[in-house]
C-alpha positions in Angstrom: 114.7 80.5 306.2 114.2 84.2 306.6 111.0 85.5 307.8 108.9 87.0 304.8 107.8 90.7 305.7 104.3 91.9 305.4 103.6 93.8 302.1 103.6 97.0 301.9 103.6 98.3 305.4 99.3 99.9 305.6 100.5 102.8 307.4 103.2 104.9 308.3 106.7 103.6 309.6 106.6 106.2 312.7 103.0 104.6 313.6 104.2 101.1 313.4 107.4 101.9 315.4 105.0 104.0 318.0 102.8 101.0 318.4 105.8 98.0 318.6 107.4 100.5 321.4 104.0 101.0 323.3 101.8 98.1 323.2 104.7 95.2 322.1 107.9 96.3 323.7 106.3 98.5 326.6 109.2 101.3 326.9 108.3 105.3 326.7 110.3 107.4 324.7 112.9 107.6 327.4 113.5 103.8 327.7 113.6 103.3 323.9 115.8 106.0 323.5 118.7 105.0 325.9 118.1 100.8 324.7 119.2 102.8 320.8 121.5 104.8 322.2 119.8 108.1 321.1 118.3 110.9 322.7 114.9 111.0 323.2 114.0 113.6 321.0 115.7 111.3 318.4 113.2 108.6 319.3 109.8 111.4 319.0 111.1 112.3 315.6 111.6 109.2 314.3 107.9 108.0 315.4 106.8 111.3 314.1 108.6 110.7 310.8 110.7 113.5 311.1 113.9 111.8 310.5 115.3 108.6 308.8 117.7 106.6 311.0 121.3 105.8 309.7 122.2 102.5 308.9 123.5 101.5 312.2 121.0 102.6 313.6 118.3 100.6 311.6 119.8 98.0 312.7 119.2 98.8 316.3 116.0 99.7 315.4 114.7 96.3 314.6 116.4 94.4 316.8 115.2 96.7 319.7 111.3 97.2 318.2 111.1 93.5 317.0 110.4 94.2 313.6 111.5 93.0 310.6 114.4 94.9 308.8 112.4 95.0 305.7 109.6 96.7 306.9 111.7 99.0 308.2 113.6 99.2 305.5 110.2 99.7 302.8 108.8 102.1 305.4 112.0 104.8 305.1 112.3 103.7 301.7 116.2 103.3 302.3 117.1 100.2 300.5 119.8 97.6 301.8 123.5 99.0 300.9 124.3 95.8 298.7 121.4 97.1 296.0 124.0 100.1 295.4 126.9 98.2 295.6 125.0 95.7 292.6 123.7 98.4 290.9 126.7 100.4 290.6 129.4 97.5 290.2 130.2 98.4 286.6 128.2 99.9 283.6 125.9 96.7 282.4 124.7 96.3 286.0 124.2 100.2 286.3 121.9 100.3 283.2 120.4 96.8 283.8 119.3 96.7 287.7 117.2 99.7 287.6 115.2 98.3 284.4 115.0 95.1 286.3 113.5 96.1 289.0 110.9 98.0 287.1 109.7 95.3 285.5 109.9 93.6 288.9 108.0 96.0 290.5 104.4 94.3 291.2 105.8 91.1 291.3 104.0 88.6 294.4 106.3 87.2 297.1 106.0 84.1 295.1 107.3 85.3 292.1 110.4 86.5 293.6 111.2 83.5 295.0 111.3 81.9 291.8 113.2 84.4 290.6 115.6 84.3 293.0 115.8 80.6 292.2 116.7 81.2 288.8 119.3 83.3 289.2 121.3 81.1 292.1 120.7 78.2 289.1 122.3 80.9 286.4 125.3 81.7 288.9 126.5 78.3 289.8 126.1 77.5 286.2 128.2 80.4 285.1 130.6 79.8 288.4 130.5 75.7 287.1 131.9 77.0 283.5 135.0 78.4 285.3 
């Protein structure tokens, strides 16, 4: 089961990455930066919330920091690539996923579970029909 991410992150993305690095991971700038593969002036700016990484480097990002991709992801607001690909797959999902998720919006953890219940039960019904 994947682990559920804390909701909504209380403070600023570069704070919790300057924090992980520091008191959790216990690299400086230097360290972190060659572990991502960046320079170190990457690293600053990202803490200082000057940039947003790419997705690759996201990736490294949480694996590296130890935190989860969905904070990380909520925090630079830069949604997983598989939302586009749903929401732009053809003309009823382009008009229908955004209005979903804005009636979605304050929904508890809980909620979306059962949710996303419901619509594995409506695909493998639909996928059963075939």
């Amino acid at each position: 089961m994947q682990k559920q991410p804390s909701n909504p992150p209380s403070q600023p993305i570069g704070d919790i990455l300057r924090r992980q690095r520091v008191v959790e991971v216990g690299l400086g700038v230097r360290e972190m930066a060659k572990v991502l593969k960046v320079s170190p002036a990457h690293v600053t700016d990202l803490e200082l919330g000057r940039r947003t990484p790419s997705e690759g480097l996201l990736l490294r990002i949480a694996e590296a920091y130890g935190i989860d991709i969905a904070v990380l992801r909520a925090g630079w607001k830069k949604p997983d690539e598989v939302v586009k690909e749903v929401a732009t797959q053809d003309p009823t999902a382009a008009a229908k996923v955004p209005e979903f998720l804005r009636t979605a919006r304050e929904l508890s953890p809980d909620q979306w579970e059962k949710i996303i219940r419901q619509a594995k039960r409506m695909t493998n019904k639909k996928e059963g029909k075939k």
